[in-house]
C-alpha positions as CSV (number, residue, x, y, z in Angstrom):
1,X,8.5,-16.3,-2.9
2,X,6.1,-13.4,-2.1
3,X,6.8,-10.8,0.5
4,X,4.9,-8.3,2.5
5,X,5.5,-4.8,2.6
6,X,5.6,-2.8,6.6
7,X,2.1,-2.2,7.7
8,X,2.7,1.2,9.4
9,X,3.1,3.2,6.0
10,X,0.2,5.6,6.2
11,X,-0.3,7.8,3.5
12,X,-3.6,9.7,5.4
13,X,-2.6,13.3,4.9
14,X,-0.3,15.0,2.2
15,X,2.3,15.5,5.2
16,X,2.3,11.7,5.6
17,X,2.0,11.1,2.3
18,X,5.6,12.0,1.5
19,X,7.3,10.3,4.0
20,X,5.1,7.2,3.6
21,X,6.2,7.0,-0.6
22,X,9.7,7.3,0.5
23,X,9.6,4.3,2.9
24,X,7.4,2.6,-0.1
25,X,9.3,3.3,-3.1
26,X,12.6,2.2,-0.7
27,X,10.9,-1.6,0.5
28,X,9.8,-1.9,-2.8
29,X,12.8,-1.4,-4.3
30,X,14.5,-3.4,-1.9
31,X,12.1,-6.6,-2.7
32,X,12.8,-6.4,-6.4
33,X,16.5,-6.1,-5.9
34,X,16.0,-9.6,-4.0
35,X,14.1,-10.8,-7.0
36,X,10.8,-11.5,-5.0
37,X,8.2,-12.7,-7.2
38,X,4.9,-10.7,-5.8
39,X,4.7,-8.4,-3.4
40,X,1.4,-7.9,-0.9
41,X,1.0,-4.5,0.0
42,X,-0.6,-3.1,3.1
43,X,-4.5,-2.1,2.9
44,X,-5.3,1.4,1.6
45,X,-6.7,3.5,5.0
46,X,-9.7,5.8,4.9
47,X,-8.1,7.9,2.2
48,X,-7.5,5.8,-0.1
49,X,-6.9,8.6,-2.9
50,X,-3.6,9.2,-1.6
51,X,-2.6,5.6,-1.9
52,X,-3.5,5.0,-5.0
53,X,-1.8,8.0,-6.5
54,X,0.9,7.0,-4.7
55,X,0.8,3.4,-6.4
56,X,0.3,4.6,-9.5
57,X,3.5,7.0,-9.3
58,X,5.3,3.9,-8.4
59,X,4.1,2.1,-11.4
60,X,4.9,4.7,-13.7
61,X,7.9,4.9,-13.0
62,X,9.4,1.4,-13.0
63,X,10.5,1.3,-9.5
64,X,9.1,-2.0,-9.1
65,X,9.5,-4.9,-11.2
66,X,7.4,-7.1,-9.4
67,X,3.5,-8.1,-9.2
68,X,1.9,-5.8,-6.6
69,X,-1.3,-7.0,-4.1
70,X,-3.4,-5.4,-2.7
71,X,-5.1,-6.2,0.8
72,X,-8.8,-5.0,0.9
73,X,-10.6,-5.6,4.2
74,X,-13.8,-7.3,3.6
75,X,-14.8,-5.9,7.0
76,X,-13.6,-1.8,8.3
77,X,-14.5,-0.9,12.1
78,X,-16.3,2.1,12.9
79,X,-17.3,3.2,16.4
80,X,-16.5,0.2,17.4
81,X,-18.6,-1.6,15.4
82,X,-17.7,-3.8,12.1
83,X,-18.7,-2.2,9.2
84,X,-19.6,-4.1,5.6
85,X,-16.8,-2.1,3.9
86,X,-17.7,-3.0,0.0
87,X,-21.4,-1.2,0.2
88,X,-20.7,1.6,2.5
Protein backbone atom coordinates (compact mmCIF):
# COMPACT_ATOMS: atom_id res chain seq x y z
CA UNK A 1 0.00 0.00 0.00
CA UNK A 2 1.36 3.42 -0.85
CA UNK A 3 -0.31 6.61 0.25
CA UNK A 4 -0.24 10.24 -0.60
CA UNK A 5 0.54 12.90 1.53
CA UNK A 6 -2.15 16.48 1.44
CA UNK A 7 -1.21 18.57 -1.50
CA UNK A 8 -1.84 22.00 0.19
CA UNK A 9 1.44 21.82 2.46
CA UNK A 10 3.38 24.85 1.12
CA UNK A 11 6.58 25.48 2.47
CA UNK A 12 7.20 28.93 0.14
CA UNK A 13 8.23 31.28 2.81
CA UNK A 14 9.96 30.68 6.35
CA UNK A 15 6.45 31.68 7.92
CA UNK A 16 4.89 28.86 5.98
CA UNK A 17 7.57 26.82 6.31
CA UNK A 18 6.88 26.06 9.95
CA UNK A 19 3.44 25.38 9.87
CA UNK A 20 3.80 23.35 6.69
CA UNK A 21 6.67 20.74 8.66
CA UNK A 22 4.24 20.44 11.44
CA UNK A 23 1.29 19.22 9.23
CA UNK A 24 4.31 17.03 7.37
CA UNK A 25 6.10 15.57 10.15
CA UNK A 26 2.24 14.87 11.68
CA UNK A 27 0.80 12.80 8.16
CA UNK A 28 3.98 11.34 8.05
CA UNK A 29 4.01 10.08 11.18
CA UNK A 30 0.56 9.09 10.91
CA UNK A 31 1.31 6.84 7.62
CA UNK A 32 4.11 4.98 9.34
CA UNK A 33 2.07 4.29 12.44
CA UNK A 34 -0.43 2.58 9.73
CA UNK A 35 2.56 0.68 8.42
CA UNK A 36 2.25 2.09 4.78
CA UNK A 37 4.82 0.87 2.74
CA UNK A 38 5.82 4.20 0.48
CA UNK A 39 4.67 7.33 0.81
CA UNK A 40 4.32 9.89 -2.38
CA UNK A 41 4.92 13.32 -1.37
CA UNK A 42 3.51 16.46 -2.83
CA UNK A 43 5.80 18.34 -5.54
CA UNK A 44 8.37 20.86 -4.22
CA UNK A 45 6.89 24.60 -5.28
CA UNK A 46 9.08 27.36 -6.69
CA UNK A 47 11.25 27.23 -3.55
CA UNK A 48 12.18 24.19 -3.44
CA UNK A 49 15.19 25.02 -0.85
CA UNK A 50 12.72 25.10 1.86
CA UNK A 51 11.39 21.70 1.01
CA UNK A 52 14.19 19.95 0.88
CA UNK A 53 15.55 21.16 4.15
CA UNK A 54 12.51 20.40 5.44
CA UNK A 55 12.79 16.62 3.99
CA UNK A 56 15.99 16.27 5.05
CA UNK A 57 15.08 17.27 8.81
CA UNK A 58 12.54 14.68 8.61
CA UNK A 59 14.97 12.06 7.57
CA UNK A 60 17.38 12.85 10.07
CA UNK A 61 15.45 12.45 12.43
CA UNK A 62 13.60 9.11 12.05
CA UNK A 63 10.20 10.38 11.93
CA UNK A 64 9.45 8.38 9.15
CA UNK A 65 10.04 4.83 8.60
CA UNK A 66 8.79 4.57 5.34
CA UNK A 67 10.12 5.03 1.54
CA UNK A 68 9.46 8.72 0.53
CA UNK A 69 8.52 9.89 -3.32
CA UNK A 70 8.86 12.57 -4.64
CA UNK A 71 6.48 14.18 -7.43
CA UNK A 72 8.45 16.28 -9.99
CA UNK A 73 6.43 18.04 -12.71
CA UNK A 74 7.82 17.29 -16.07
CA UNK A 75 5.90 20.48 -17.09
CA UNK A 76 5.59 24.05 -14.57
CA UNK A 77 3.20 26.92 -15.83
CA UNK A 78 4.28 30.29 -16.16
CA UNK A 79 2.29 33.26 -17.45
CA UNK A 80 0.11 31.04 -18.49
CA UNK A 81 2.17 29.24 -20.46
CA UNK A 82 3.71 25.52 -19.91
CA UNK A 83 7.15 25.74 -19.22
CA UNK A 84 9.90 22.71 -19.80
CA UNK A 85 10.63 22.65 -16.10
CA UNK A 86 13.98 20.25 -16.17
CA UNK A 87 16.14 22.96 -18.50
CA UNK A 88 14.78 26.19 -17.17
Amino acid sequence: VIGTLSDWIQMETPAQQSYGLQALEQELSWASHLGVYGIVLPPPTSHCELYAAALSRIGLSSICTTQLMVRIPLLRQEDGVEVDGWNS
